[in-house]
ZAVOVEX-900220 format. One record per atom (N, C-alpha, C): x, y, z. Coordinates in steps of 0.02 Angstrom, whole numbers, padded with zeros to 5 digits, always signed. Last residue first. Example, Ala and Ser with C-alpha at 12.3 -4.5 7.8 and 13.67 -1.06 7.14 Angstrom:
<sites>
+00642-00112+00354+00684-00053+00357+00645+00002+00394+00660-00284+00390+00615-00225+00390+00660-00165+00390
</sites>
This chain:
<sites>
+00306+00862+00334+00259+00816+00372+00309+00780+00406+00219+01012+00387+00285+00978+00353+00258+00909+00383+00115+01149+00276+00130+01080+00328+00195+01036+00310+00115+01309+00295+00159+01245+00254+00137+01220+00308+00072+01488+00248+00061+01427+00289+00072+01358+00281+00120+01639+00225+00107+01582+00174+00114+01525+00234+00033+01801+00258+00072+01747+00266+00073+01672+00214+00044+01965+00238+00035+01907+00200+00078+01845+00230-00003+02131+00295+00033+02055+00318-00014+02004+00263+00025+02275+00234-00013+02228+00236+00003+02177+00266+00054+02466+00245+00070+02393+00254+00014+02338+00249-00004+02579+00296+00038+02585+00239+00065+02499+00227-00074+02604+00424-00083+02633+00342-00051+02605+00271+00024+02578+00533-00040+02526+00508-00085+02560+00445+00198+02595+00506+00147+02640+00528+00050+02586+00509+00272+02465+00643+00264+02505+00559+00214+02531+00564+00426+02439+00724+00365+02477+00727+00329+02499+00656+00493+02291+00792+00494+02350+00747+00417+02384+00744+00643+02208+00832+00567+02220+00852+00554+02279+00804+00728+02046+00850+00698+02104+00817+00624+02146+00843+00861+01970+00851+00805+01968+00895+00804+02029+00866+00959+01826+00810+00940+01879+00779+00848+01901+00831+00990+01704+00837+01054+01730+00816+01033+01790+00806+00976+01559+00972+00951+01644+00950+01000+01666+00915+00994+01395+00924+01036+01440+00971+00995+01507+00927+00955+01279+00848+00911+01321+00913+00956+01381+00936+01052+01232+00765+01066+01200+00845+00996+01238+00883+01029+01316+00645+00987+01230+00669+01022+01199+00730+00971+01452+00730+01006+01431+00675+00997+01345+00691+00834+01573+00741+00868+01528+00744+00906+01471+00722+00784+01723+00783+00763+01687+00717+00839+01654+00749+00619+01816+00832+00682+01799+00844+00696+01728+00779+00539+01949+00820+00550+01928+00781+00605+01892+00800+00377+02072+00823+00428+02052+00877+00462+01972+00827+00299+02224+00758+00329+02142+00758+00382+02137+00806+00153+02306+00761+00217+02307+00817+00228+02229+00791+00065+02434+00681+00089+02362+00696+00175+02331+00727-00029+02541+00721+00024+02528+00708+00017+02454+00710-00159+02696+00715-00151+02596+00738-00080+02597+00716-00156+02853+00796-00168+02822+00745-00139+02724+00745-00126+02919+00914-00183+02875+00941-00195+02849+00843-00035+03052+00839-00030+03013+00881-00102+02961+00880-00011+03021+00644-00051+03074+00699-00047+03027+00786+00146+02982+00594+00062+02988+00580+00050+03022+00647+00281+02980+00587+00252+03032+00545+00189+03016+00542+00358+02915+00657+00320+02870+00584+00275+02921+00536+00410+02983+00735+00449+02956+00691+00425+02923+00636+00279+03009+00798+00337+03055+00774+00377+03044+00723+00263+02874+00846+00193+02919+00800+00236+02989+00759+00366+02871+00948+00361+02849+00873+00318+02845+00837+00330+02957+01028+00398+02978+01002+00392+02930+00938+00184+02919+01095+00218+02996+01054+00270+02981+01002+00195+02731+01023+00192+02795+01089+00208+02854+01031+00040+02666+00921+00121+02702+00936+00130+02729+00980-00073+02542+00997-00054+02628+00960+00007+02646+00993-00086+02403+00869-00081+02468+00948-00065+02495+00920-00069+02231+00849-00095+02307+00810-00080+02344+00888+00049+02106+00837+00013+02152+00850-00005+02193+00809+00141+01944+00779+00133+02068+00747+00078+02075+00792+00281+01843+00781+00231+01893+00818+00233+01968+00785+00400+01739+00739+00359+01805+00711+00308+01804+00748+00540+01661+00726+00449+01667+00761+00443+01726+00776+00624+01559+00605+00604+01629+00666+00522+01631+00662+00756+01451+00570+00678+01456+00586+00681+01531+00604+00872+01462+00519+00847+01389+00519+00774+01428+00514+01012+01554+00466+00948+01551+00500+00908+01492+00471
</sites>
């Protein structure tokens, strides 16, 4: 993997995975969406995932290339 592009949202979990995350339904979540590419560009890895919005933080680190 060369690159990936990361997208997170906030929302609220459906039922079944307020279930699975074990918090109360209408509680926040963070939804990533995640594809990641090798140095031709070609997709090698497409992700999505659900984390409960209690328990997590996002830290990014931001680079200029020149």
């Amino acid at each position: 993997m060369v690159i990936a592009d990361e997208v997170v949202e906030v929302g609220l979990p459906s039922a079944e995975e307020a279930k699975l995350l074990r918090i109360a339904e209408g509680s926040p979540g963070f939804f990533f969406t995640r594809t990641s590419y090798v140095q031709s560009g070609k997709p090698v890895e497409h992700v999505t995932a659900t984390y409960r919005g209690d328990r997590y933080k996002i830290v990014n680190r931001l680079t200029r290339q020149d």
